[in-house]
C-alpha positions as CSV (number, residue, x, y, z in Angstrom):
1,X,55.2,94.0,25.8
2,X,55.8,96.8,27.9
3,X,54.6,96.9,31.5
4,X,52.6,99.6,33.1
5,X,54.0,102.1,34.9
6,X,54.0,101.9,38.3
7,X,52.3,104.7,40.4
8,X,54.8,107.3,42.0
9,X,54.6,107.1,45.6
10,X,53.2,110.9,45.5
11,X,50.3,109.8,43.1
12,X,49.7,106.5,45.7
13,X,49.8,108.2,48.7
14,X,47.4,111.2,46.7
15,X,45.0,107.9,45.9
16,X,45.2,106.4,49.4
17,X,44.2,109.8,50.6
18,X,40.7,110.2,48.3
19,X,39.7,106.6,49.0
20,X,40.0,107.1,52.6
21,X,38.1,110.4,52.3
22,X,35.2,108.6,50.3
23,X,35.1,105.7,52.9
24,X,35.1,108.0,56.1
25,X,32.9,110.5,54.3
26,X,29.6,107.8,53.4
27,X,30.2,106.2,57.0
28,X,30.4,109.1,58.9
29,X,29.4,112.4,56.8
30,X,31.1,115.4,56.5
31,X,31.6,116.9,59.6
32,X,32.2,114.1,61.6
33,X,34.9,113.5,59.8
34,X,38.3,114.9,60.6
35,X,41.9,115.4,58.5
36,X,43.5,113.0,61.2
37,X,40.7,110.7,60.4
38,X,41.0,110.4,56.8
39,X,45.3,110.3,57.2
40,X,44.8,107.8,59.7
41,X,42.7,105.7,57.4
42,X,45.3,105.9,54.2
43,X,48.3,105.6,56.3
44,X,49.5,109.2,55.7
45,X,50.7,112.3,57.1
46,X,47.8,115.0,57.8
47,X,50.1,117.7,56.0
48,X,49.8,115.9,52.9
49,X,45.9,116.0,52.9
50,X,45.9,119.9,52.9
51,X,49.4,119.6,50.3
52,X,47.8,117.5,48.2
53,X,44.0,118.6,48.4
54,X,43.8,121.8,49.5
55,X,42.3,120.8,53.0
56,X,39.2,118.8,53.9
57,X,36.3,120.8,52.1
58,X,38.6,120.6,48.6
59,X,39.0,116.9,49.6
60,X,35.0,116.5,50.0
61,X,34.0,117.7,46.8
62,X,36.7,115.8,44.9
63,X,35.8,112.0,46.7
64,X,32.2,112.8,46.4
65,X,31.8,113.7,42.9
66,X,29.8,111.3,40.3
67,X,28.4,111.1,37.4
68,X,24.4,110.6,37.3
69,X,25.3,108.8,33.7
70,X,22.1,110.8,31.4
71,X,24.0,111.8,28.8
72,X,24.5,108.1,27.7
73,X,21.0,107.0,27.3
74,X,19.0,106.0,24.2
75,X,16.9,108.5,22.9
76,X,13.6,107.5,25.1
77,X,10.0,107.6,23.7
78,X,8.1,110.4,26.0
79,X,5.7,107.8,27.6
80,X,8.3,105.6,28.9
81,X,10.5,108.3,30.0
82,X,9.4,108.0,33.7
83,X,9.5,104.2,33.6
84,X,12.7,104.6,32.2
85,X,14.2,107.1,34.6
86,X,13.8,105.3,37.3
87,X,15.2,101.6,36.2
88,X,18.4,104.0,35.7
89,X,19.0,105.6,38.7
90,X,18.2,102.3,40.5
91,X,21.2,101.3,38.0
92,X,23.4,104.2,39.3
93,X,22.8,104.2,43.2
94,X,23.1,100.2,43.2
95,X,26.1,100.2,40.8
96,X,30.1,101.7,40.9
97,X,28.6,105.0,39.4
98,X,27.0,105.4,42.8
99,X,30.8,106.9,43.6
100,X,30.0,109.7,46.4
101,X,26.1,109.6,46.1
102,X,26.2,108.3,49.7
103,X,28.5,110.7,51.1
104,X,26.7,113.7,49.6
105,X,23.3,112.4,51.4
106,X,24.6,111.6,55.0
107,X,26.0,115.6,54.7
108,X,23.7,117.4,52.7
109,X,21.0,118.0,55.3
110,X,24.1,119.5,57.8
111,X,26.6,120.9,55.8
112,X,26.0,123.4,52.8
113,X,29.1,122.1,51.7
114,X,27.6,119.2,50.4
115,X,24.1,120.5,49.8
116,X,25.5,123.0,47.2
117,X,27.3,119.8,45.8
118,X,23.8,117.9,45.4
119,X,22.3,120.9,43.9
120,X,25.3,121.7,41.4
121,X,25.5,117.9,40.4
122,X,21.6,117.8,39.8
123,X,21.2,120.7,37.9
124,X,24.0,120.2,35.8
125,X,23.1,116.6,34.9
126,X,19.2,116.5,35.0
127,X,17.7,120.0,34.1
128,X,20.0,119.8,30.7
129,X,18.2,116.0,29.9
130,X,15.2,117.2,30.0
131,X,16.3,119.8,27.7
132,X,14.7,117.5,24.7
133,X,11.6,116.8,26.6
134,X,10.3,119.5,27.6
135,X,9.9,123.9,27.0
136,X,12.8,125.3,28.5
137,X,10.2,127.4,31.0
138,X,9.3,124.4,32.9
139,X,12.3,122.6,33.0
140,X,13.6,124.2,36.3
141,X,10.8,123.3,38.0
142,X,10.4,119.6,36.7
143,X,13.6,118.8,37.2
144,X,13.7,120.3,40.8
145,X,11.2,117.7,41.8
146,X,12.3,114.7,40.0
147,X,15.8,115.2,41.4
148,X,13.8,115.4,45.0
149,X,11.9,112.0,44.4
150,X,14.6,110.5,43.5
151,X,17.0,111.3,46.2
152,X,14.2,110.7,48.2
153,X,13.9,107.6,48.0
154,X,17.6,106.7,47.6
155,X,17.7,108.6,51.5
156,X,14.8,105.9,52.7
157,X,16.3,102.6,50.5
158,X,19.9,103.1,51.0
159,X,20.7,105.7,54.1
160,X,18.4,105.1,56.6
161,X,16.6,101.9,55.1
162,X,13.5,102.0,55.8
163,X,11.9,98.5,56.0
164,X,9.2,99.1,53.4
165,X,11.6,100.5,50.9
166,X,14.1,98.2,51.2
167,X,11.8,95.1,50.9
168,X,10.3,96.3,47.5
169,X,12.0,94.8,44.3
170,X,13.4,96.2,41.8
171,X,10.6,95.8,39.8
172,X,8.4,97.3,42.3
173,X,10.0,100.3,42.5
174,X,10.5,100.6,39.4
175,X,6.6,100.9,38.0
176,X,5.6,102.8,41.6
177,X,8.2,105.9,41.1
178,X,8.3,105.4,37.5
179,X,4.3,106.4,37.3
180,X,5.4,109.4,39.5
181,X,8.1,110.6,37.5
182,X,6.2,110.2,34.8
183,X,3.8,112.7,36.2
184,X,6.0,115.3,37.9
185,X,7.8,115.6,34.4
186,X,4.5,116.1,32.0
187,X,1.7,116.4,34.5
188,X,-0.3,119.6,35.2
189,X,0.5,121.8,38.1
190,X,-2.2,123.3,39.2
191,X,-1.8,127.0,40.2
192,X,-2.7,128.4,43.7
193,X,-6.5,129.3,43.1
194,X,-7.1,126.1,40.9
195,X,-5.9,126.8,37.2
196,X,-3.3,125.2,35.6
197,X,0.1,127.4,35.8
198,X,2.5,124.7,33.5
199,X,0.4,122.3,31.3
C-alpha cells in the first residue's frame, strides 16, 4: 500500500502559520495580536505570513472561519425547532466545529474586521435555514435575533464565563433558551403602538 504524501515544507510552514493565528487570535483577539506574534508562535519568518496570507486581516478571516453545521440537520418538526436549535449549537460551540467561533467573539465588539465576519457567517448560514420555516419577510428579522441569543450566551458561557451560565447543564440550557428560540422564531412582535407588525 502506498503511503501518504508527506506535506511540502511550504504547505507545513503555511499550516504552522494558521494554527498559530487561530491560537493567538481566541487568547488574545484580534488586535492584540501582532504578525511577529503569530511567526513567533509557528516558528516562522514574518515575511511568510504576508507571502503566504496576504497579511494579518487575510490571515484573521481564514483561521476564524467555521461552519455553524445547519445544512446537515433532519428535517425538524416546527414545535421542536427551538428545542432543537439550541441542543445544536451547544453541539457546535462545545465541539471541533467551534473552529474560530472564539476568536470572532473576543474581536467582534473592537474590530469591524471581525464583526463583519460574525455578521457574514450568520446570515449566510442561519437566515437561509429558516428559509423552510418561515415567510421570507420575516426571516431577516428572526434570524437577526436568534443569531443574538445565541451568541449571547456563548459570550457569557464560554468568553467571559459567567458563574450562572457556566454552572447550568446542558440540559438546562437547553429547555431555558430553547423556549426562547422557540419564541423569537414564531412569536408575535408587537409593533410600536401595540398591534402586532409580524404574526
Amino acid at each position: 500500500m502506498q503511503e501518504p504524501q508527506k506535506l511540502k515544507k511550504s504547505d507545513r510552514t503555511r499550516l504552522a502559520i494558521l494554527t498559530a493565528a487561530g491560537t493567538l487570535f481566541a487568547q488574545n483577539g484580534f488586535d492584540r495580536t501582532t504578525v511577529r506574534d503569530i511567526a513567533a508562535e509557528a516558528g516562522a519568518d514574518p515575511a511568510l505570513v504576508v507571502r503566504y496570507f496576504g497579511g494579518k486581516e487575510a490571515l484573521f478571516v481564514q483561521s476564524a472561519d467555521f461552519s455553524l453545521g445547519l445544512e446537515a440537520l433532519p428535517p425538524i418538526a416546527t414545535s421542536e425547532l427551538g428545542q432543537t436549535l439550541a441542543g445544536h449549537f451547544l453541539d457546535v460551540w462545545e465541539g471541533e466545529r467551534a473552529g474560530g467561533l472564539p476568536v470572532l467573539l473576543r474581536s467582534a465588539s473592537s474590530n469591524e474586521l471581525a464583526a463583519e465576519r460574525m455578521r457574514e457567517i450568520f446570515g449566510k448560514q442561519v437566515a437561509p435555514f429558516l428559509r423552510t420555516y418561515l415567510p421570507a419577510d420575516q426571516i431577516p428579522t428572526r434570524a437577526a435575533l436568534i443569531s443574538s441569543l445565541l451568541l449571547g450566551v456563548a459570550l457569557g458561557r464560554y468568553i467571559l464565563k459567567l458563574p450562572p451560565l457556566v454552572a447550568l447543564t446542558r440540559q438546562q440550557i437547553v429547555s431555558l433558551i430553547g423556549q426562547t428560540l422557540q419564541t423569537l422564531a414564531f412569536g408575535d412582535i408587537a409593533g410600536d403602538k401595540g398591534e402586532t407588525a409580524v404574526s
